[in-house]
C-alpha positions as CSV (number, residue, x, y, z in Angstrom):
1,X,-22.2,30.8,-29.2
2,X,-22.7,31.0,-25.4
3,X,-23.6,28.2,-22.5
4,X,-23.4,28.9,-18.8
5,X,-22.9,26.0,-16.7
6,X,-22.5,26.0,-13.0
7,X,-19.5,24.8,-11.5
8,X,-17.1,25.8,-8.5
9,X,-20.0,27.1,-6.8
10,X,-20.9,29.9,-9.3
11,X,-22.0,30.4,-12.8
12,X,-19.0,30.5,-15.4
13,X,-19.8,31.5,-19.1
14,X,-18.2,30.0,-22.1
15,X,-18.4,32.4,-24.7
16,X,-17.2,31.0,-27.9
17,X,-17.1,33.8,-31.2
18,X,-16.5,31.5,-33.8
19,X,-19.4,30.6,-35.4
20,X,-18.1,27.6,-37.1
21,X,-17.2,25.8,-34.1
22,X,-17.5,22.5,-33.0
23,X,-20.7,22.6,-30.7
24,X,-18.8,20.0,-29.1
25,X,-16.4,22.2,-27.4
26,X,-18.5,23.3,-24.7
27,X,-18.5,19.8,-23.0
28,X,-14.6,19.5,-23.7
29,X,-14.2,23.2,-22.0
30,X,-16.8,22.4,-19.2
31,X,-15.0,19.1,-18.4
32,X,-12.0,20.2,-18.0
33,X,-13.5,22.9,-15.3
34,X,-14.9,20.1,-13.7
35,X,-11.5,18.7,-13.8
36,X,-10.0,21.2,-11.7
37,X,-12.9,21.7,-9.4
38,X,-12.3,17.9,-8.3
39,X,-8.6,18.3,-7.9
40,X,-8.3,21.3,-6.4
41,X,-11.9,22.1,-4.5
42,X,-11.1,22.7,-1.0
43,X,-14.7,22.3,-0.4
44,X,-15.0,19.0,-1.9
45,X,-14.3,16.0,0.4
46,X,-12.6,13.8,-2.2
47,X,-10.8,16.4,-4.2
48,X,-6.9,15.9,-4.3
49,X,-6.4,19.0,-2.3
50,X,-8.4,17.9,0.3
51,X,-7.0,14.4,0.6
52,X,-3.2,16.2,0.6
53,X,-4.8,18.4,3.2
54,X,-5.7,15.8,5.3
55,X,-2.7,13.3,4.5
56,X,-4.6,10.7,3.0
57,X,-2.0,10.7,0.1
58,X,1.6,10.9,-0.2
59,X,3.2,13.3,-2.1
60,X,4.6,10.6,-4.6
61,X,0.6,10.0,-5.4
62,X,-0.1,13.5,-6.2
63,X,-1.1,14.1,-9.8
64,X,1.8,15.2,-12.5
65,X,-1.3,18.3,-12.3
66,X,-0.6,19.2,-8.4
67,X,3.1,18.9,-8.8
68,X,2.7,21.6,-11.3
69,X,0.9,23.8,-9.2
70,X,2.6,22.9,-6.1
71,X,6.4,23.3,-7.2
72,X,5.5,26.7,-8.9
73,X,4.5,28.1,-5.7
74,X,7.5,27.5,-4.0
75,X,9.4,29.3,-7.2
C-alpha cells in the first residue's frame, strides 16, 4: 500500500508492505508529519520554531518535543 501526501513543501511517500495493515495508518503517519512541520517549520509563522526564533515564547514554554531536539544539539 502506498499514499503520497504533500507536506513540508514537497511530496513524501508512505510506502507501507504489509498488506494486512490497518488502512488507518496512513493518517496516523501523515499526522504526525504534520506534527513536526508545525513545530519545527521555519517557514511557518506560528510554528514553535519560529515563535522561539522570534522570542515570543520562553524557553520554559517550549514543548517536552523541542527540549529533545534542542538539548541533543548541544550534546
Amino acid at each position: 500500500m502506498k499514499k503520497t501526501y504533500k507536506t513540508m513543501g514537497m511530496p513524501v511517500t508512505i510506502d507501507i508492505i504489509d498488506e494486512k495493515a490497518n488502512r488507518n495508518v496512513f493518517d496516523k503517519i501523515y499526522s504526525y508529519f504534520r506534527y513536526i512541520d508545525h513545530k519545527f517549520s521555519t517557514y511557518k509563522k506560528n510554528s514553535e520554531i519560529t515563535l522561539i526564533n522570534r522570542k515570543k515564547i520562553t524557553p520554559e514554554s517550549y514543548s517536552k518535543d523541542m527540549k529533545t531536539i534542542l538539548q541533543a544539539m548541544i550534546h
